[in-house]
SETIFI-916998 format. One line per field, with one value per residue: residue number from 0; residue in three letters; x, y, z of N, C-alpha, C in turn. Coordinates in nm, 2 decimals, always signed. Layout:
N
num: (NUM,...);
residu: (ala,...);
n.px: (X,...);
n.py: (Y,...);
n.pz: (Z,...);
ca.px: (X,...);
ca.py: (Y,...);
ca.pz: (Z,...);
c.px: (X,...);
c.py: (Y,...);
c.pz: (Z,...);
This chain:
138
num: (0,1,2,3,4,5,6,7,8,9,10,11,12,13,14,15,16,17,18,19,20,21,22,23,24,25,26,27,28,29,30,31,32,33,34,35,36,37,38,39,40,41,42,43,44,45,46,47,48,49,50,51,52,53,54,55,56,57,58,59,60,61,62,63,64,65,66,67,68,69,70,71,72,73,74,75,76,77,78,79,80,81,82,83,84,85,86,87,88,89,90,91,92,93,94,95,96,97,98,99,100,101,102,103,104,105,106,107,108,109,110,111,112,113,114,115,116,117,118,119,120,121,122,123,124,125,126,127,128,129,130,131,132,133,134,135,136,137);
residu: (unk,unk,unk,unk,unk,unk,unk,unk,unk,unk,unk,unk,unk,unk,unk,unk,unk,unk,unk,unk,unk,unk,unk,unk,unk,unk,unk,unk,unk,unk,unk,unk,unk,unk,unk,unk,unk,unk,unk,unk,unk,unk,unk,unk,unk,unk,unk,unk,unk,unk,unk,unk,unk,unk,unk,unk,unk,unk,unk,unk,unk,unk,unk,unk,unk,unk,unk,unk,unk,unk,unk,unk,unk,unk,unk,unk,unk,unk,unk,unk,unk,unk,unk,unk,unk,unk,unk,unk,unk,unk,unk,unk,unk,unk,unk,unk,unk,unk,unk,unk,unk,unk,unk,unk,unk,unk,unk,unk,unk,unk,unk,unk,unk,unk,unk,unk,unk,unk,unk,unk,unk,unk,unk,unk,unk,unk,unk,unk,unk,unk,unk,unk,unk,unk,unk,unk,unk,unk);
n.px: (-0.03,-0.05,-0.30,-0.40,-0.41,-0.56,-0.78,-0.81,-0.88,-1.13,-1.24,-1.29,-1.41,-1.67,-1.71,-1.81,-1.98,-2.19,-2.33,-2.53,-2.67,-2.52,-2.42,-2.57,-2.78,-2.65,-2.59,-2.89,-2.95,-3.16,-3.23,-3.12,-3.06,-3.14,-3.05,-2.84,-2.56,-2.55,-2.57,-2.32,-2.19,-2.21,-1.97,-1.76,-1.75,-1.75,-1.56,-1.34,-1.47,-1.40,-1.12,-1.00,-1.08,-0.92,-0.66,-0.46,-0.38,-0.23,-0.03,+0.29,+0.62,+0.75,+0.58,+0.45,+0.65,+0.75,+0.50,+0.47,+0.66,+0.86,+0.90,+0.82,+0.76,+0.63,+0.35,+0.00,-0.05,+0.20,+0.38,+0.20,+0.27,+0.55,+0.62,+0.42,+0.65,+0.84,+0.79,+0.77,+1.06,+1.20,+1.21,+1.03,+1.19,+1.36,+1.23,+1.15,+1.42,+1.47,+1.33,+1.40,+1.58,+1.42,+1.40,+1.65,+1.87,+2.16,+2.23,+2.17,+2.38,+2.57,+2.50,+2.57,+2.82,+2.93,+3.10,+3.01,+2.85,+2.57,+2.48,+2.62,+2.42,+2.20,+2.17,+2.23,+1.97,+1.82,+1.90,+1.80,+1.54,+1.50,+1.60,+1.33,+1.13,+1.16,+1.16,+0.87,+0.71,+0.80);
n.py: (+0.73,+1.04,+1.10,+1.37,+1.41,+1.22,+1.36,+1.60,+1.56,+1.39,+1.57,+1.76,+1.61,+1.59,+1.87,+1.86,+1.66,+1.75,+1.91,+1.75,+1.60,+1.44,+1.35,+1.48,+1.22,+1.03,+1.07,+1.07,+0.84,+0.85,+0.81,+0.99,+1.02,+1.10,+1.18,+1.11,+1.20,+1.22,+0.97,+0.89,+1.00,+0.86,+0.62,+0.74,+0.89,+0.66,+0.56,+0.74,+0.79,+0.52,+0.47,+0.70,+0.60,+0.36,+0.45,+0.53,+0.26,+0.28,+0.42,+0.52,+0.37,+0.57,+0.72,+0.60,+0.49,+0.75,+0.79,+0.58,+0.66,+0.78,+1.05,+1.38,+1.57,+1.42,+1.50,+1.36,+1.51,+1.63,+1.38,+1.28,+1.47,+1.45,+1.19,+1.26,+1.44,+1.18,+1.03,+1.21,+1.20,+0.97,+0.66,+0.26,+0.12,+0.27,+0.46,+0.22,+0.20,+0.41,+0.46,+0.25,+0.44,+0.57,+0.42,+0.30,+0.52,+0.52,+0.37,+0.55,+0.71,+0.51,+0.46,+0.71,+0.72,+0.59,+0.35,+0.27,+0.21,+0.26,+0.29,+0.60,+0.71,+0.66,+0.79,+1.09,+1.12,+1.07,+1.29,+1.50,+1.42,+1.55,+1.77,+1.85,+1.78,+1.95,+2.18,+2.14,+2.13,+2.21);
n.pz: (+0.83,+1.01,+1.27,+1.31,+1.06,+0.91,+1.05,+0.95,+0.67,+0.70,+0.78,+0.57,+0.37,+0.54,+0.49,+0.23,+0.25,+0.35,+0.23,+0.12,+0.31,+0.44,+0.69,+0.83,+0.80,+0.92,+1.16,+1.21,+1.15,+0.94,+0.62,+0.39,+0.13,-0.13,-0.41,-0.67,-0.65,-0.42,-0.31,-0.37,-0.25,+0.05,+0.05,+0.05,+0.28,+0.50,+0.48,+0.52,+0.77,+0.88,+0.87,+1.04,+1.27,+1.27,+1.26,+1.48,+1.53,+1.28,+1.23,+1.27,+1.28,+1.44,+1.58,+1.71,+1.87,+1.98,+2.16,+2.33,+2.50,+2.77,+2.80,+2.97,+2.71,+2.56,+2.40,+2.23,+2.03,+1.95,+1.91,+1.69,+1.51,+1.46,+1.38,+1.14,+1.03,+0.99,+0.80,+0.59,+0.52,+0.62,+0.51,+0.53,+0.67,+0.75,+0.98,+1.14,+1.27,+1.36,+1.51,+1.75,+1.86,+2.08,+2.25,+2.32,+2.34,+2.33,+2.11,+1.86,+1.90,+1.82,+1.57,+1.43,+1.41,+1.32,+1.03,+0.80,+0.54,+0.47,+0.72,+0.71,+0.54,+0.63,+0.86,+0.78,+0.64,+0.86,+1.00,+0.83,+0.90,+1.16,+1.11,+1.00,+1.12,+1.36,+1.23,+1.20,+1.40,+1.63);
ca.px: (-0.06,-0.08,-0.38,-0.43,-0.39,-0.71,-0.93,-0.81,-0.93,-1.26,-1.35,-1.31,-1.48,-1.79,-1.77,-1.86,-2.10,-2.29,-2.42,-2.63,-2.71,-2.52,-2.37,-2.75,-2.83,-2.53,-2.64,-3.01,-2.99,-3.24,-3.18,-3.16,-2.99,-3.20,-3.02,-2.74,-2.48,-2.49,-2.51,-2.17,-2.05,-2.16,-1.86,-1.64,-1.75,-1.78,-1.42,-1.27,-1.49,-1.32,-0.94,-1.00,-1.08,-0.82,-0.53,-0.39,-0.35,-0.16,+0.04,+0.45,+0.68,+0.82,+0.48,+0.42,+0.75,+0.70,+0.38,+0.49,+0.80,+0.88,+0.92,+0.72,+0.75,+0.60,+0.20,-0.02,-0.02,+0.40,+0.40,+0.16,+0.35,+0.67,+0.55,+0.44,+0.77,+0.93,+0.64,+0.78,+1.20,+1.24,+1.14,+0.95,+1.30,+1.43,+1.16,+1.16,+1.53,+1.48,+1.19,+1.46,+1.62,+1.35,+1.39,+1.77,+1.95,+2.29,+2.18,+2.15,+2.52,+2.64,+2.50,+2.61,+2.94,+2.96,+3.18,+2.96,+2.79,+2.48,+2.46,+2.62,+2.32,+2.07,+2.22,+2.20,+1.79,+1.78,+1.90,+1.66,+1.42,+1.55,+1.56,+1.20,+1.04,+1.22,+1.05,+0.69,+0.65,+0.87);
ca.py: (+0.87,+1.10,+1.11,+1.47,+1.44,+1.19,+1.40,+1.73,+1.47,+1.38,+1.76,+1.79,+1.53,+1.62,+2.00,+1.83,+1.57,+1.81,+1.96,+1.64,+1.56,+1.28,+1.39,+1.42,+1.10,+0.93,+1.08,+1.08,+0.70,+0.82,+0.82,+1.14,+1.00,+1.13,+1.22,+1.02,+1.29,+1.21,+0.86,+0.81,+1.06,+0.77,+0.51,+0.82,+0.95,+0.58,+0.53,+0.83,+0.77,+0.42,+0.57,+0.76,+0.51,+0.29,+0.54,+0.49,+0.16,+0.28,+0.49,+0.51,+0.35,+0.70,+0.79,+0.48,+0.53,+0.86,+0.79,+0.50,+0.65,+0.84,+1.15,+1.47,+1.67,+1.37,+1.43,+1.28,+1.62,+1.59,+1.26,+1.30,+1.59,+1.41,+1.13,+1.29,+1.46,+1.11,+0.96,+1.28,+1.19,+0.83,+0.56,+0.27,+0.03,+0.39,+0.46,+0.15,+0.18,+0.53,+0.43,+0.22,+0.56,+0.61,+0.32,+0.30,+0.61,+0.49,+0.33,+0.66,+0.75,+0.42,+0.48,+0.80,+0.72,+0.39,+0.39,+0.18,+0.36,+0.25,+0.37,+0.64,+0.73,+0.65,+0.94,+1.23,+1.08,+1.07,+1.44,+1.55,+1.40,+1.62,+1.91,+1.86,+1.80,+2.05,+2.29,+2.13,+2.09,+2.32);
ca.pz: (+0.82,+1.12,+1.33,+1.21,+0.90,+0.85,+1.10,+0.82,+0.55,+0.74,+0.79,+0.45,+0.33,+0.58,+0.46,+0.09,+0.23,+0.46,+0.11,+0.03,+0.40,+0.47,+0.81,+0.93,+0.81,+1.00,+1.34,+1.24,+1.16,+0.85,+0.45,+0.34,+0.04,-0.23,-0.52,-0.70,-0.61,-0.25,-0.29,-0.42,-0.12,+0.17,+0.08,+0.12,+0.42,+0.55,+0.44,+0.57,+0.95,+0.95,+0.84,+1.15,+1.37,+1.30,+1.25,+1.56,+1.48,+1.13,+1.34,+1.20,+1.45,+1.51,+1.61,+1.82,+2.00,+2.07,+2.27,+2.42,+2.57,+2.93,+2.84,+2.98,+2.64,+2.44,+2.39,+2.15,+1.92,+1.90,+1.85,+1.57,+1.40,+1.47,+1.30,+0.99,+0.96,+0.94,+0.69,+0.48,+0.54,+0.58,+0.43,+0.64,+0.75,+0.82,+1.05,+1.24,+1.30,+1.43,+1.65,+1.82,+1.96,+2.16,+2.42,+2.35,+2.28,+2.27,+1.93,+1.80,+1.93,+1.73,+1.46,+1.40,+1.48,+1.20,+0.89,+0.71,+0.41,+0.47,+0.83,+0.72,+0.42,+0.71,+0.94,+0.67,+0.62,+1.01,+1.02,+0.77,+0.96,+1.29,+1.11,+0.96,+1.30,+1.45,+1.19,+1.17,+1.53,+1.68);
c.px: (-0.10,-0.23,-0.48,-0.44,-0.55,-0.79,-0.92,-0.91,-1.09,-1.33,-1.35,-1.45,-1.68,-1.86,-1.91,-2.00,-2.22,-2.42,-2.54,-2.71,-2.70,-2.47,-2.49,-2.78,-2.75,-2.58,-2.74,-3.04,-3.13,-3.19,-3.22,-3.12,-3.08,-3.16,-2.86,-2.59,-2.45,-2.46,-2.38,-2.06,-2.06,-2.03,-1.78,-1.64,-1.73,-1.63,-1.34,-1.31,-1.35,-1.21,-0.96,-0.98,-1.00,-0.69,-0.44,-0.34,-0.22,-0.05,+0.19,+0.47,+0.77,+0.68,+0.45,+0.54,+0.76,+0.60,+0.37,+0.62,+0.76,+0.90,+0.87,+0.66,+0.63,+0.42,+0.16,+0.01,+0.15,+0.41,+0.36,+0.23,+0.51,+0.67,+0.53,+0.54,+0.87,+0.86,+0.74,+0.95,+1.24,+1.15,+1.09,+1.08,+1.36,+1.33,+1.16,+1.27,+1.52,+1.43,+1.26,+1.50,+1.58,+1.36,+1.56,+1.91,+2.13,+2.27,+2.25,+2.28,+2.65,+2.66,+2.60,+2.79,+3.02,+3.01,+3.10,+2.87,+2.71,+2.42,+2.49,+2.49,+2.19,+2.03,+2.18,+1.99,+1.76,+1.82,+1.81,+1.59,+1.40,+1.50,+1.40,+1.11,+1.08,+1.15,+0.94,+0.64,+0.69,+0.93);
c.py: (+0.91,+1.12,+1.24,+1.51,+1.38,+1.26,+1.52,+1.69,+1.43,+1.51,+1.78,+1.75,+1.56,+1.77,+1.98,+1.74,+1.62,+1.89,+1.87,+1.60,+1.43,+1.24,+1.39,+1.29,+0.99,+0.92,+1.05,+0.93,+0.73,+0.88,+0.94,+1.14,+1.01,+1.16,+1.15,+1.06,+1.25,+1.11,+0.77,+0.93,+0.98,+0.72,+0.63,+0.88,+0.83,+0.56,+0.58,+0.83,+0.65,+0.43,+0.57,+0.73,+0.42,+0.35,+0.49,+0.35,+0.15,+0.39,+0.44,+0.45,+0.46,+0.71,+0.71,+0.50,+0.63,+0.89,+0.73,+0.56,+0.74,+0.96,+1.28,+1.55,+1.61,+1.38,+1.42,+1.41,+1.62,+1.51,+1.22,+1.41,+1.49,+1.32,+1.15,+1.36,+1.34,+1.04,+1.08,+1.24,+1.08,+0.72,+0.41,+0.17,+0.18,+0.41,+0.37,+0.12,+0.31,+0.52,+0.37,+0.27,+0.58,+0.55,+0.29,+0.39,+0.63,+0.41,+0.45,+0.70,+0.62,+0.41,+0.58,+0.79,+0.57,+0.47,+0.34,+0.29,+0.36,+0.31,+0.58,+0.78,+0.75,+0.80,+1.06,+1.20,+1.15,+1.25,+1.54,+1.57,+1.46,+1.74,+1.97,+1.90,+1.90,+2.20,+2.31,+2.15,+2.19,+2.29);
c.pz: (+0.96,+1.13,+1.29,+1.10,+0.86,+0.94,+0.97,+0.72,+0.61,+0.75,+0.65,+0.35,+0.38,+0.51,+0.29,+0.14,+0.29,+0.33,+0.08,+0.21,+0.48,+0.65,+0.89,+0.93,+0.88,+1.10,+1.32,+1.25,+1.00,+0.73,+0.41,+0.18,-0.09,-0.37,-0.55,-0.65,-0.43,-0.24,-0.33,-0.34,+0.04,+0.18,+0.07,+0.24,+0.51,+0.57,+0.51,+0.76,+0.95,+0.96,+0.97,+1.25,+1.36,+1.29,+1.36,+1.56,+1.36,+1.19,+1.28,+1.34,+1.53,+1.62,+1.71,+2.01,+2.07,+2.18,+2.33,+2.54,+2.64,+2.92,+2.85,+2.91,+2.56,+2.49,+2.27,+2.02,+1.90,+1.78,+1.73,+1.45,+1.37,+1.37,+1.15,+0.94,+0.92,+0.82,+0.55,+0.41,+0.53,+0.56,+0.59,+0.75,+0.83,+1.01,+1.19,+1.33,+1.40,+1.53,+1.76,+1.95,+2.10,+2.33,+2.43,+2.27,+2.21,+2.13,+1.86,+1.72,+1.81,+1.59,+1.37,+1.42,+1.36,+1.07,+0.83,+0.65,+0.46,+0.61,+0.80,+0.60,+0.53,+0.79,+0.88,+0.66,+0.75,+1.00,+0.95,+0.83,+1.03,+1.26,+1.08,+1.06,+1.34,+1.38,+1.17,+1.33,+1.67,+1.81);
């Protein structure tokens, strides 16, 4: 899941836990946790920091490639949108096949260019995918 997507999910999460005081007691370091209600909103807020923190880690390989690769358009906000448009379009072999593109474009060109069903099933996914990004991200 995009980088954006779990900090959305952490704001969320905080707007609910800020009710009980659990966001003070993070930074304050002291138990504010008084009432049963709050105490069963730590292991979600705990949950949702750690997501956070390793996301980039969980990172698609669209999303990976995109921010590994040379080119001046690609920054982390793209690559993250781009990303969750393929999370929504292809599936995760799809993904890693696409990710390919990125470091060897003539790929792309072969693919798209193959009789084989299965390439050609991949293509129509992969164009989805194009068109997706092209309208999440712009």
């Amino acid at each position: 899941m995009p980088v954006g997507v779990w900090l959305l999910s952490l704001i969320d999460v905080l707007k609910n836990a800020r009710l009980c005081g659990i966001f003070l007691a993070w930074i304050t370091g002291r138990d504010l946790f008084q009432t049963k209600a709050c105490e069963m909103k730590k292991p979600i807020l705990v949950a949702a920091f750690s997501a956070l923190m390793i996301s980039p880690v969980m990172a698609n390989p669209i999303e990976r490639a995109c921010n590994q690769s040379d080119r001046r358009a690609a920054s982390a906000q793209l690559c993250s949108c781009v990303g969750y448009a393929a999370e929504m379009t292809l599936n995760g072999a799809e993904q890693r096949l696409a990710a390919r593109f990125f470091s060897d474009p003539d790929q792309a060109q072969r693919m798209r260019m193959s009789d084989r069903r299965n390439d050609e099933r991949f293509w129509e996914n992969y164009r989805d995918f194009g068109e997706a990004a092209e309208a999440m991200c712009g």
